[in-house]
TILODREN-548606 format. One line per 4 residues: number of its first residue (from 1); their letters; for each residue x, y, z of N, C-alpha, C. Coordinates in steps of 0.05 Angstrom, whole numbers, plus 5000, padded with zeros to 4 digits. Last residue first. Layout:
BEGIN
NUM> A> X,Y,Z,X,Y,Z,X,Y,Z  ... .
***
This chain:
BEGIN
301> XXXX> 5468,5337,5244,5486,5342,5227,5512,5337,5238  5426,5347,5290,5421,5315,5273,5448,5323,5254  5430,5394,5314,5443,5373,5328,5442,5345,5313  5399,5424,5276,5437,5426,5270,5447,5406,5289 .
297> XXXX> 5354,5414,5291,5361,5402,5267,5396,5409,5260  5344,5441,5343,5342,5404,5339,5356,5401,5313  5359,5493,5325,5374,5479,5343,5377,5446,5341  5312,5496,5286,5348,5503,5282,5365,5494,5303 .
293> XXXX> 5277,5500,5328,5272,5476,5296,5307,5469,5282  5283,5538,5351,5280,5519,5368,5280,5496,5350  5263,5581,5319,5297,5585,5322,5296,5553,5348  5223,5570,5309,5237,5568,5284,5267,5561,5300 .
289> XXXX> 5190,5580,5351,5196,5555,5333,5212,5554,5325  5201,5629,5350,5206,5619,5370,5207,5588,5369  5168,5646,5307,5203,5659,5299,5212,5638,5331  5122,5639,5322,5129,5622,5307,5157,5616,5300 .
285> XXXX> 5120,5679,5365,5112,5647,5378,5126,5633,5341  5114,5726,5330,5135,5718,5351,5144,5681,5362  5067,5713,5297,5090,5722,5289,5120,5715,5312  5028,5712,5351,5028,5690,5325,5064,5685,5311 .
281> XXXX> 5004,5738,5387,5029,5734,5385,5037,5718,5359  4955,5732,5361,4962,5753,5374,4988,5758,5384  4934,5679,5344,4936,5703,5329,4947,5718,5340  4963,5627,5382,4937,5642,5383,4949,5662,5357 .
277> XXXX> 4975,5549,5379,4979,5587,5387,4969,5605,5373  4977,5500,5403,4952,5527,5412,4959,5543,5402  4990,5457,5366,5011,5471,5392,4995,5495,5404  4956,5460,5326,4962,5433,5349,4976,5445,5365 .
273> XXXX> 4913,5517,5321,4936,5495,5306,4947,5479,5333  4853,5521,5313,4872,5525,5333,4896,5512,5320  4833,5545,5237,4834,5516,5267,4858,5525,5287  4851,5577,5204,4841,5566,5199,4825,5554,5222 .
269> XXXX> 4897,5635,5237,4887,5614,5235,4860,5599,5221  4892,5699,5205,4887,5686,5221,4881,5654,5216  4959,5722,5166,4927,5704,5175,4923,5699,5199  5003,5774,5192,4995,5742,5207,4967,5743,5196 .
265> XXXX> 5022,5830,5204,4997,5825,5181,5000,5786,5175  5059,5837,5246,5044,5839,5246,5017,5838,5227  5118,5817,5197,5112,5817,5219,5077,5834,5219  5103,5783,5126,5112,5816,5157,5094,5810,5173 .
261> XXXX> 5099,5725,5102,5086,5747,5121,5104,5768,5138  5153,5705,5078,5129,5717,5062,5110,5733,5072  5187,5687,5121,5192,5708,5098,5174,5707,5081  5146,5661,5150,5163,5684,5157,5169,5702,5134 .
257> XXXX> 5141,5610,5112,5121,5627,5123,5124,5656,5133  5198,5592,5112,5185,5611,5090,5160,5625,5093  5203,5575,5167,5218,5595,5156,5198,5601,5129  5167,5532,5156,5160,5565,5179,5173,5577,5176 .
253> XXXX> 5179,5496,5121,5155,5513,5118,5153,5541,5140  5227,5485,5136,5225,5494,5112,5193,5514,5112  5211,5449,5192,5230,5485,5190,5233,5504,5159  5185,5421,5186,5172,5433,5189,5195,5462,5190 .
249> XXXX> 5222,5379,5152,5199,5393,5136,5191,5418,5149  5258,5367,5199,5263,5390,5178,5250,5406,5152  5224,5350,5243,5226,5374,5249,5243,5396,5211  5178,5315,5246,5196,5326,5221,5195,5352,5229 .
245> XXXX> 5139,5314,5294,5158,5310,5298,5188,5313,5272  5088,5330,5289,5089,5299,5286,5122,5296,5284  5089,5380,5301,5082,5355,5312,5084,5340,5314  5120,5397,5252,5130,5395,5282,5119,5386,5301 .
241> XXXX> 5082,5391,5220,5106,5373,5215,5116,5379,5248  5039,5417,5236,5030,5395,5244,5063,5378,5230  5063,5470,5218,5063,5467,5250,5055,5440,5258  5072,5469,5179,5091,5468,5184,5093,5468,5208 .
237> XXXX> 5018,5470,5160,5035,5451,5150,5047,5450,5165  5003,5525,5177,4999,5498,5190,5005,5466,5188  5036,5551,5138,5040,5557,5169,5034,5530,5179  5014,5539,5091,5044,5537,5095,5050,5531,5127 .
233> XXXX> 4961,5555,5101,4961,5537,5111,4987,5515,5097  4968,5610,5104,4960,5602,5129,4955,5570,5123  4980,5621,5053,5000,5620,5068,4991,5609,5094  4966,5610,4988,4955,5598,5021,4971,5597,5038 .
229> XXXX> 4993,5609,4946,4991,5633,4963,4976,5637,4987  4981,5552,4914,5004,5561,4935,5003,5584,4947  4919,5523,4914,4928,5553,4930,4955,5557,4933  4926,5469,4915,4905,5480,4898,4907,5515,4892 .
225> XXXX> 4971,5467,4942,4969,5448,4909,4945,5461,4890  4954,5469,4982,4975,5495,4980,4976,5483,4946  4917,5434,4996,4908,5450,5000,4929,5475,4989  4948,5400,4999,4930,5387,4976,4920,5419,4973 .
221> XXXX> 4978,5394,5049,4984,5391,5017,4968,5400,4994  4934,5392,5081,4947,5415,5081,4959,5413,5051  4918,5336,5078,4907,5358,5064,4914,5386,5063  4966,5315,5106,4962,5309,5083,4939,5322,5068 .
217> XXXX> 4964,5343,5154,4983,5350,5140,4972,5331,5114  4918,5314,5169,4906,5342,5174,4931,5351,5151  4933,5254,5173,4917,5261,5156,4910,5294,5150  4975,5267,5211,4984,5261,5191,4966,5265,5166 .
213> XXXX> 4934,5286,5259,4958,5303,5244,4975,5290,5209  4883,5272,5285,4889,5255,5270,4913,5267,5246  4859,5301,5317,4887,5293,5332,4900,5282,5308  4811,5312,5310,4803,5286,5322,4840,5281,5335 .
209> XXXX> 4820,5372,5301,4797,5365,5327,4808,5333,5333  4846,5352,5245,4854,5368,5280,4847,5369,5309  4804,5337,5219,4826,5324,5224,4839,5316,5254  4771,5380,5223,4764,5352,5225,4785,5336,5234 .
205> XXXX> 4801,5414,5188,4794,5418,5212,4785,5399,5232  4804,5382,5139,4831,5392,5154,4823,5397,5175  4760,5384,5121,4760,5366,5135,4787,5363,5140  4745,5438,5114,4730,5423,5135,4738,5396,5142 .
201> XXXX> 4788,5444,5077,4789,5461,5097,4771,5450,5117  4775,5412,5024,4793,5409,5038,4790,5416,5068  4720,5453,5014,4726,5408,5016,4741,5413,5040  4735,5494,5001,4721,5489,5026,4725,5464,5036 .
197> XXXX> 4765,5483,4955,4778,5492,4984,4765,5492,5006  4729,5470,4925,4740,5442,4927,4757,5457,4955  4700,5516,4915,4688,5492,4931,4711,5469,4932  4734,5546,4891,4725,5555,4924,4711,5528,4936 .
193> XXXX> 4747,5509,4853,4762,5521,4859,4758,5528,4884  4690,5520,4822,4696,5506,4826,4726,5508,4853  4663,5583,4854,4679,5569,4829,4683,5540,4840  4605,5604,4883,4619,5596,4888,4636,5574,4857 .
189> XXXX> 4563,5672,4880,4572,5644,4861,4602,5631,4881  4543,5705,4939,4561,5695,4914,4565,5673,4904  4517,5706,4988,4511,5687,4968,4523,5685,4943  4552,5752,5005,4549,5728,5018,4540,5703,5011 .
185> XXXX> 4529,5795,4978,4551,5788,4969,4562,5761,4989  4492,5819,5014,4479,5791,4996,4509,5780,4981  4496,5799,5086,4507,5822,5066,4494,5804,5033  4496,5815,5156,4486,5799,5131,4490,5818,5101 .
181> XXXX> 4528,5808,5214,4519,5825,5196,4514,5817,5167  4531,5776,5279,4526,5781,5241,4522,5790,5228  4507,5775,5323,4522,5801,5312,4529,5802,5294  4500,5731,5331,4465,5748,5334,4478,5780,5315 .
177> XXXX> 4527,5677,5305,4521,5695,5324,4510,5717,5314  4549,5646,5259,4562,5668,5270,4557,5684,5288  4502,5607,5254,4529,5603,5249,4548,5617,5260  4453,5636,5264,4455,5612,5273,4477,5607,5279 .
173> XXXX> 4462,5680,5231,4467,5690,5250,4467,5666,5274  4457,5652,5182,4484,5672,5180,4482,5667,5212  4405,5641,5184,4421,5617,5179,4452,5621,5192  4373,5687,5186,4370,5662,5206,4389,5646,5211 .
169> XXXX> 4387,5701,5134,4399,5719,5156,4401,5702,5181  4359,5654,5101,4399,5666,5096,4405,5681,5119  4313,5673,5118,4314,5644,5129,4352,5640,5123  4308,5716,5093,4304,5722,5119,4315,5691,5130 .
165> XXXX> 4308,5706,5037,4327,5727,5048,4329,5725,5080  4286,5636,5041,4281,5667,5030,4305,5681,5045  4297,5576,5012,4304,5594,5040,4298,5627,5024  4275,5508,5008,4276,5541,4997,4278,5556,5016 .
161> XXXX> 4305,5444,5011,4284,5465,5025,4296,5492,5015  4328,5393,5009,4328,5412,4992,4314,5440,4990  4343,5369,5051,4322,5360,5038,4309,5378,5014  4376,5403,5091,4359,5402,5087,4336,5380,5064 .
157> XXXX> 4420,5408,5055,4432,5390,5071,4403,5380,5093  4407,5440,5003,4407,5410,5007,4419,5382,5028  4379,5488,5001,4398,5469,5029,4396,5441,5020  4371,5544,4946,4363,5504,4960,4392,5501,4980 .
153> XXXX> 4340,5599,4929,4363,5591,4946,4346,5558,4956  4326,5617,4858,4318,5597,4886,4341,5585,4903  4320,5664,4814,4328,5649,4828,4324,5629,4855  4283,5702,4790,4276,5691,4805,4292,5668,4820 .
149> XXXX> 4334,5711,4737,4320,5731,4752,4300,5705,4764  4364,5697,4692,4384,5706,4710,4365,5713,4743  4333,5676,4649,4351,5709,4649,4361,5708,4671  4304,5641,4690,4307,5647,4662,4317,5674,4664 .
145> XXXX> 4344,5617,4749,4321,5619,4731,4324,5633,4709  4384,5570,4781,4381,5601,4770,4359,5599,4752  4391,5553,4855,4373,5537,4825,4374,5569,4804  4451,5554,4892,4422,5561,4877,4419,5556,4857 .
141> XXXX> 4452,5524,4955,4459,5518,4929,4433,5537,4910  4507,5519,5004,4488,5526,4998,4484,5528,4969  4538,5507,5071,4536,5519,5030,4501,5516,5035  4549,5545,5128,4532,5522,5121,4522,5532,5081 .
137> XXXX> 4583,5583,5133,4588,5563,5160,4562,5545,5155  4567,5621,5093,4581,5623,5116,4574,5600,5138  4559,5609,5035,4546,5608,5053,4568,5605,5079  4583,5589,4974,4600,5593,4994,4593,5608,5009 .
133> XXXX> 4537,5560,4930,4549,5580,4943,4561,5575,4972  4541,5531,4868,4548,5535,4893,4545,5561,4908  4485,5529,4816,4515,5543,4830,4519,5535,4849  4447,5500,4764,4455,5499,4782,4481,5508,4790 .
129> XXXX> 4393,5485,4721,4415,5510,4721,4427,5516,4748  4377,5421,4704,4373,5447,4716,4395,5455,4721  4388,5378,4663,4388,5404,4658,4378,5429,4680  4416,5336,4693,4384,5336,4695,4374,5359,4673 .
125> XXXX> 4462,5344,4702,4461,5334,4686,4430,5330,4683  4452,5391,4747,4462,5398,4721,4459,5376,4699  4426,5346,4791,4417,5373,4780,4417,5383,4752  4483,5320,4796,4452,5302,4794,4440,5327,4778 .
121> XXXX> 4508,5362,4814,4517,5345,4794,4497,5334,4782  4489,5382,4858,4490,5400,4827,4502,5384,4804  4482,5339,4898,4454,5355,4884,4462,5375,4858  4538,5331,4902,4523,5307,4887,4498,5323,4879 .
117> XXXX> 4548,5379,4928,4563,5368,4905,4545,5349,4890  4513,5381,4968,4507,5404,4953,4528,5394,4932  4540,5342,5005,4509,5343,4989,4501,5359,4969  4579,5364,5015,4586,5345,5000,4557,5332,4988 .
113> XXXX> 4563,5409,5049,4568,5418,5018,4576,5388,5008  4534,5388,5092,4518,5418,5072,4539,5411,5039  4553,5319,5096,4551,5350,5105,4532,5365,5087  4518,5254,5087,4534,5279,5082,4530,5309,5103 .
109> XXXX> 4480,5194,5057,4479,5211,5073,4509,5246,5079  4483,5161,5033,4465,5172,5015,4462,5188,5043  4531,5110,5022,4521,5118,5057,4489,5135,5054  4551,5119,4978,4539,5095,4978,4525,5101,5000 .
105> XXXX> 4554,5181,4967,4535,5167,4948,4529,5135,4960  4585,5187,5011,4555,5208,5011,4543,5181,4993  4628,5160,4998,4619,5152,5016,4591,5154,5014  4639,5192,4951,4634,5158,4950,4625,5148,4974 .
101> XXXX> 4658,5234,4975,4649,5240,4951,4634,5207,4954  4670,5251,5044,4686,5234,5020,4660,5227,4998  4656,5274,5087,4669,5298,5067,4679,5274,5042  4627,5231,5114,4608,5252,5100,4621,5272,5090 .
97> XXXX> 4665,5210,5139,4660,5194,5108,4640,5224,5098  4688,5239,5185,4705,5241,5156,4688,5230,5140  4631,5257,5228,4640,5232,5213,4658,5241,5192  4605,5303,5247,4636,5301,5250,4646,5273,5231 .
93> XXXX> 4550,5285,5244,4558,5303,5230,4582,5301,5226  4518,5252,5257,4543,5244,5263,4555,5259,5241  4460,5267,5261,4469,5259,5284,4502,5248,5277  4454,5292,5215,4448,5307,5237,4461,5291,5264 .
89> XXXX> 4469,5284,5157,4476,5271,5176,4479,5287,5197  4416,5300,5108,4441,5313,5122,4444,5289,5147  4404,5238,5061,4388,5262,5079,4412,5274,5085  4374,5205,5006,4392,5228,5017,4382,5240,5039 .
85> XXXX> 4333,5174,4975,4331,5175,5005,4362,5192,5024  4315,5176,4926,4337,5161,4936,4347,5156,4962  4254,5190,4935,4270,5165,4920,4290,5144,4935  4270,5224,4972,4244,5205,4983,4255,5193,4958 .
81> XXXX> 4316,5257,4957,4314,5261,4975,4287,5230,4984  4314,5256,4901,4341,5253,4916,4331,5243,4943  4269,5273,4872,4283,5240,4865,4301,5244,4892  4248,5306,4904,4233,5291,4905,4247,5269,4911 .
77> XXXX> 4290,5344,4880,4285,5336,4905,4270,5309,4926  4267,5349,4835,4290,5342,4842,4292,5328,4864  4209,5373,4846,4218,5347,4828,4248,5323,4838  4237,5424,4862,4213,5396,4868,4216,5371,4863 .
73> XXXX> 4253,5435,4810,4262,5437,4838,4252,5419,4850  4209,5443,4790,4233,5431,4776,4259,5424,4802  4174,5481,4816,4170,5455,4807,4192,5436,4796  4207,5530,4802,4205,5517,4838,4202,5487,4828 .
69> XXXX> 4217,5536,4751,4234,5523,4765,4230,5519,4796  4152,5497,4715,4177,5522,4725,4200,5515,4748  4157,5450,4666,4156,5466,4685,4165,5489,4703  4160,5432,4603,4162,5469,4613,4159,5473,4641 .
65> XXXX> 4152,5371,4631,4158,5397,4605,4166,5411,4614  4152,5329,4653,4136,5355,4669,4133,5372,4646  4181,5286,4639,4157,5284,4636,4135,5303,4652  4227,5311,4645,4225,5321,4621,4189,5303,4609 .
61> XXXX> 4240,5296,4701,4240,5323,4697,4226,5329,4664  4248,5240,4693,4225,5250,4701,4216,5280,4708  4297,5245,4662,4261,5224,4655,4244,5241,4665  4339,5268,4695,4313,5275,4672,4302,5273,4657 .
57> XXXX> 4345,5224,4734,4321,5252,4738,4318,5269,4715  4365,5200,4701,4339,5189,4720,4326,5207,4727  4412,5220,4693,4396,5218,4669,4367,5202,4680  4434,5229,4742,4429,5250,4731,4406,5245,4708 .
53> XXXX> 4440,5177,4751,4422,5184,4767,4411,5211,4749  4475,5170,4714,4457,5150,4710,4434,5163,4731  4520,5195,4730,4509,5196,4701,4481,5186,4701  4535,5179,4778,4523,5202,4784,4514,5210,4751 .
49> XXXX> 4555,5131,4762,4523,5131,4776,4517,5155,4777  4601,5145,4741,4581,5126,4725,4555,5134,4742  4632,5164,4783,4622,5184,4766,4602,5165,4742  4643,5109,4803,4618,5140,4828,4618,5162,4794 .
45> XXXX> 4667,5083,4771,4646,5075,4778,4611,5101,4793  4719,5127,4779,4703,5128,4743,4672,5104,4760  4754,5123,4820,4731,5137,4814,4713,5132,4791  4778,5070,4856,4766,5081,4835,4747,5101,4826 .
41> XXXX> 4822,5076,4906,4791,5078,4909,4787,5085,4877  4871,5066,4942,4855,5048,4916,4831,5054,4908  4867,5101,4990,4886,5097,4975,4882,5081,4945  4820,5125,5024,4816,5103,5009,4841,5104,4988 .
37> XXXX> 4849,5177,5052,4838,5154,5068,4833,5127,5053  4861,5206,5017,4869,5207,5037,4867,5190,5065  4832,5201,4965,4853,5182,4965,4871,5182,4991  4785,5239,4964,4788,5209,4985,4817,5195,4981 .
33> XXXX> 4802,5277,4920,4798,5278,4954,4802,5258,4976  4781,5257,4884,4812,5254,4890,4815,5262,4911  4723,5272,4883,4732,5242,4886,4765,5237,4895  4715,5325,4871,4721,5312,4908,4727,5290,4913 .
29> XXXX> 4748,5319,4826,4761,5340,4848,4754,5329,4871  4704,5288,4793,4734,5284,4797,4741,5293,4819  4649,5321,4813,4660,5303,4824,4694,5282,4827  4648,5375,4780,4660,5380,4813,4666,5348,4827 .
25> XXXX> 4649,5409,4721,4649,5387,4741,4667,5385,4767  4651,5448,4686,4650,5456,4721,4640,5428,4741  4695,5462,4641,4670,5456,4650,4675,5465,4672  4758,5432,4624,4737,5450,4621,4718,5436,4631 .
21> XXXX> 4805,5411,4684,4779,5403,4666,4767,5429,4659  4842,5429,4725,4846,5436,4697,4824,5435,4679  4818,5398,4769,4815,5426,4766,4813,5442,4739  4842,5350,4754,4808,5346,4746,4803,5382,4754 .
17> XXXX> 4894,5356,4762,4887,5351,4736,4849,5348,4730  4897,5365,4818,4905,5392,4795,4899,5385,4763  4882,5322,4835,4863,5341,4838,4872,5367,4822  4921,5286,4817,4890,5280,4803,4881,5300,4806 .
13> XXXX> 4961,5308,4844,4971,5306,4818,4939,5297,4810  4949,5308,4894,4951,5320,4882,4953,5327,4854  4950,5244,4902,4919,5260,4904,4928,5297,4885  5002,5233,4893,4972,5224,4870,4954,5234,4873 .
9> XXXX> 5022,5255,4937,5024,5266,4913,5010,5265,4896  4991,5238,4984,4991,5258,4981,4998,5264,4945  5011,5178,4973,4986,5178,4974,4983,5209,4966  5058,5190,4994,5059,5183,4963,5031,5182,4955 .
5> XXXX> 5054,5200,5045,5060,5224,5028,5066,5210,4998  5028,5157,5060,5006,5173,5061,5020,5199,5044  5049,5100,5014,5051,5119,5041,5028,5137,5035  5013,5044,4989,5024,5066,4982,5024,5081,4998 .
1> X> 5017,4976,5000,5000,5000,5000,5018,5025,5000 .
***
């Protein structure tokens, strides 16, 4: 079986090559995702079914006609959700399988956005006119209507349920607290690109929470593969190598973290990083690594 940093490369090397894809297919990208955990995992089978479902729903989308798009919506929904029986995983939300592309489809269960992948895939190949959106602390997906105008915000982590402007503020201030300030530039189109970084980033955080560092550093990879100007998560690379104890990976990455951020203009953290340290000293605490990374590593010479 293949290491987790040879594992790392192939994932990278698929996920910069299904990025490259014209279009806006999104299941290659989250399928190469899993190779972080399923090292052998074929994708071309999960992108067969999501053909086959797509063209299931529109049988029965195209025995409506002209309907409009709530109805079409509907519809959708219908198939996914009481068909196929999709739901959000309310009670084991934290589970890694609900960020893995193949899991959602065989398990028919998921987070907000690995549902919101399979519903615009299913969707688009259905012919409905489907976006991401990068929804603060829960995606989100809109159905677009003719010219551009009646649009329909869908949760498909929900069962596909319509949210008006007020049910987006509900949602914002659920997520971020009562002091949220709601903005519509909040429902912006999400690119392929923003969604495969969200991927990553929830379940880097995931990672961290569970301790599980080798897996958190192997999407950090994936994550500077998609972004090298992701400096915050150069930083955390280089802070879960010094966890896990490479101390000379981790001195490559925090030294260059350094010399790319001036002092005081430090990202803020993604996730507490494994050693706690906070934003506020950030800059200092890391130059305090560094010169502690230089010590261990001139005593191995």
């Amino acid at each position: 079986m293949l290491s987790l940093h040879a594992r790392a490369a192939q994932a990278t090397e698929e996920l910069a090559r299904a990025l490259d894809e014209p279009g806006q297919a999104l299941a290659p990208a989250a399928l190469a995702i899993a190779r972080v955990e399923y090292p052998v995992l074929d994708p071309q089978p999960y992108v067969r079914r999501l053909e086959r479902m797509g063209e299931a729903a529109a049988g029965r989308l195209e025995r409506r006609g002209g309907a409009r798009l709530d109805a079409r919506v509907a519809m959708l929904n219908a198939y996914l959700y009481e068909e196929l029986g999709f739901s959000g995983n309310r009670d084991h939300y934290d589970d890694p399988r609900n960020s893995f592309l193949h899991e959602v489809l065989d398990r028919r269960t998921g987070i907000p956005i690995s549902l919101a992948v399979i519903y615009i895939e299913i969707g688009r190949r259905a012919g409905v006119r489907l976006e991401g959106i990068n929804f603060p602390g829960h995606f989100l997906v809109r159905a677009i209507g003719e010219q551009g105008v009646d649009d329909l915000i869908v949760d498909p982590f929900h069962s596909g349920a319509l949210l008006s402007e007020i049910d987006c503020r509900q949602l914002l201030r659920q997520h971020l607290g009562d002091e949220a300030a709601y903005d519509r530039a909040l429902l912006a189109t999400a690119t392929r690109q923003q969604i495969v970084v969200r991927m990553l980033v929830n379940l880097k955080r995931l990672y961290v929470r569970m301790r599980s560092f080798p897996q958190a550093r192997f999407i950090a990879d994936l994550l500077l593969a998609v972004d090298p100007s992701a400096l915050s998560e150069l930083r955390d690379r280089g802070l879960l190598a010094y966890h896990m104890e490479d101390f000379g990976a981790a001195l490559r990455d925090l030294e260059a973290y350094l010399r790319l951020v001036p002092r005081g203009d430090t990202p803020p953290p993604e996730e507490e990083p494994p050693d706690g340290a906070d934003e506020g000293g950030e800059h200092a605490r890391i130059w305090e690594h560094v010169k502690a990374l230089r010590r261990r590593v001139a005593g191995f010479n």
